[in-house]
N, C-alpha and C positions, 0 to 999 in steps of 0.2 A: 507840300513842303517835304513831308515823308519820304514821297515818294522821288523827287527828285533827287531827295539823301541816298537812298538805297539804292538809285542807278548808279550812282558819282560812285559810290563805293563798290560797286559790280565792275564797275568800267574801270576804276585801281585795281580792283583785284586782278580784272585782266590784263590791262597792262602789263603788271609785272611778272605775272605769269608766261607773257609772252617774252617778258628780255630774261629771266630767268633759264625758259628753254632754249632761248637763241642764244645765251652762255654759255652753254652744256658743251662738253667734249665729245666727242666720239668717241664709243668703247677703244679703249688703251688696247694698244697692243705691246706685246713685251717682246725682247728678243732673247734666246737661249741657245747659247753654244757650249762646248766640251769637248773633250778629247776621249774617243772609245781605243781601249785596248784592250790587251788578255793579260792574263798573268805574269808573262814574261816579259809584262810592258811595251809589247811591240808593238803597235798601229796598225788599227784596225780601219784598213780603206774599200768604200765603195758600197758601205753598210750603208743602209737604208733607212730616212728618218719615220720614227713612225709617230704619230699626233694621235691621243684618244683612239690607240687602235686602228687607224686607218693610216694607211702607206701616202708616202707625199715622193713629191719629183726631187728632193732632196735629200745627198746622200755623203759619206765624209771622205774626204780629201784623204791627199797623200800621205798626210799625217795623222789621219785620223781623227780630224777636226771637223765640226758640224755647226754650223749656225741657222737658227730661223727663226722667225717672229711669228708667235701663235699670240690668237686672242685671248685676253685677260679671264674670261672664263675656260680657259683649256687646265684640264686636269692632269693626264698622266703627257708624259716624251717618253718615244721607247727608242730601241736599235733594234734592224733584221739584220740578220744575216744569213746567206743561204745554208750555211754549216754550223751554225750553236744557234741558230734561233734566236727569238726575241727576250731582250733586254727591255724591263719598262720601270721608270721611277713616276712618283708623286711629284710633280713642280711646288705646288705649295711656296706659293712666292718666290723661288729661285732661278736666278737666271745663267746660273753655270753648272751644269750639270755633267759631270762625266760618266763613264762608263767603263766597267771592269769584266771580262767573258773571264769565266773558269777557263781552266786548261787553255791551250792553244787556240787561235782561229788561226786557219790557213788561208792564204789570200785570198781576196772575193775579186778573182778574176775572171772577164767574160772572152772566152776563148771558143775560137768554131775548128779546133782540133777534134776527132775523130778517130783516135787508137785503139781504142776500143768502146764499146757500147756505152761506158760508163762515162763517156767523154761528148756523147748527145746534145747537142744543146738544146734548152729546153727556156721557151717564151713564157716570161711567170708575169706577164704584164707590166712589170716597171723596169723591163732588162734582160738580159739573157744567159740563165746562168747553165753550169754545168751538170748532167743530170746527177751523177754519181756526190755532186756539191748541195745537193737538196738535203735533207732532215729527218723528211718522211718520202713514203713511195709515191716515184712518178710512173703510169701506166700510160705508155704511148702507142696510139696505132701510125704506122706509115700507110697512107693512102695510097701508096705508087703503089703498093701489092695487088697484082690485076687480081687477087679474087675475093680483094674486100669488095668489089665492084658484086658480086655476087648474089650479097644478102639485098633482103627486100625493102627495108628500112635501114635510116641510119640508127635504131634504138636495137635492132638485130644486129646489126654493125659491133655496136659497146657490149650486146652482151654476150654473142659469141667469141668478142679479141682481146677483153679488157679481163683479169681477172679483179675481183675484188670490188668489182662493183656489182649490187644489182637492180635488175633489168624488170619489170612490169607492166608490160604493157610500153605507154607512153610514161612511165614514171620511174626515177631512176634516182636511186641511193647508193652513196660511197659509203660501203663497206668501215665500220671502225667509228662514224658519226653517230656523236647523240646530242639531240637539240632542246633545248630547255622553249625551243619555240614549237609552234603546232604542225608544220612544213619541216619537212627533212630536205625538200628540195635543194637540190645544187646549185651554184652561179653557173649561168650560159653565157660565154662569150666568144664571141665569132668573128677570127678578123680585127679582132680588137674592141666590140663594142657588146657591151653587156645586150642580151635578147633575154626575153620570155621562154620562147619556144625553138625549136629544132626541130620542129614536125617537117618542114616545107624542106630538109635537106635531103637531099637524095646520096647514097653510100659512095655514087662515081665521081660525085663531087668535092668529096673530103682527101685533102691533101693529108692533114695530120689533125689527131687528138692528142690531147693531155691532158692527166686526171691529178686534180692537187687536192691533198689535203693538208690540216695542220699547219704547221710553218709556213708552210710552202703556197696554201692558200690565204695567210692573218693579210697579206701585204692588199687584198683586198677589201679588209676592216670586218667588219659585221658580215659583209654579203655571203664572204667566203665561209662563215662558218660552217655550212654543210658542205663545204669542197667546194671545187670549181671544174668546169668543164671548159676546157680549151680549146677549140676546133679554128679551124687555118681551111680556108676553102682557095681548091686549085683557081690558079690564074689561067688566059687564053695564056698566057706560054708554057705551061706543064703540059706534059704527057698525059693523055686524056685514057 
């Protein structure tokens, strides 16, 4: 008789256990929008949302308006921009958050003018802004230069044309990093898709590099902290 008590009550117990869980919501999600400007209240457009440090495809309007829905455990909402850099608040249960840059931001326009060197466009992975428009230094090699084709590696490549970085071996540090991690290592991305390695690139292959740090590299979250390495490998239709 016990014992058939103790089943009957195991089998309540699960029961409700199971319409209990089958009650359950799915983690909330919250939505958080805002208007980013500067000091002179103007509107800041095409700034970049950032989530817990990491860059998202989402960025403010003409007005300088932003909305997104992060999960209920998300902590900080920031703004990038290629010219003041990032802006980041605490959410702490708020769902309108704005944003105020000191002094001026200048339009966060992406433009393939070319008047001078400082007018470069430069692929920062969620867009393309202008080089002279970045925060920190962008170190770019042009591949079309017939005598990068020269060197014997692509790691001889960065470190005879790149200043500011160094070169050892197979192992390469951006100049100005310090990493509270054990790896100084850079981010590799190639063509758009994050790699390990660079080994297997050959120098006649490399259309263009770019070297980000700082601001310039946060828009990749954590990965970027030791910089990033940008490499763009020629198409059959370049100049070989």
């Amino acid at each position: 008789m016990k014992t058939a008590l103790r089943v009957s009550l195991i089998l309540i117990i699960a029961i409700f256990s199971f319409i209990n869980a089958a009650g359950q919501k799915p983690a909330r999600r919250i939505t958080i929008s805002g208007y980013v400007t500067d000091e002179t209240h103007a509107s800041v457009a095409n700034a970049i949302v950032m989530i817990d440090g990491k860059g998202t495809n989402f960025v403010t309007d003409s007005k300088g308006f932003y909305k997104v829905k992060v999960n209920n455990g998300t902590q900080k909402i920031g703004i990038l921009t290629s010219t003041n850099g990032i802006m980041e608040e605490e959410i702490n249960g708020r769902t309108r958050i704005n944003f105020t840059f000191k002094g001026t931001v200048p339009a966060q326009v992406i433009t393939n003018a070319k008047s001078d060197p400082g007018d470069d466009v430069v692929d920062v992975g969620y867009g393309k802004v202008r080089k002279r428009d970045l925060t920190t230094p962008v170190n770019k090699i042009d591949g079309s230069k017939s005598r990068y084709a020269s060197y014997r590696t692509i790691y001889d490549m960065i470190r005879g044309e790149v200043p500011g970085v160094i070169v050892t071996g197979t192992k390469i540090t951006i100049q100005g990093i310090t990493s509270i991690n054990l790896s100084t290592d850079p981010l590799f991305v190639v063509d758009g898709q994050v790699v390990t390695t660079i080994d297997d690139i050959q120098p006649y292959m490399v259309k263009s590099i770019n070297i980000l740090k700082g601001s310039s590299a946060s828009i990749y979250g954590s990965r970027g902290a030791n910089g990033v390495i940008l490499i763009n490998l020629k198409g059959a239709g370049d100049n070989q």
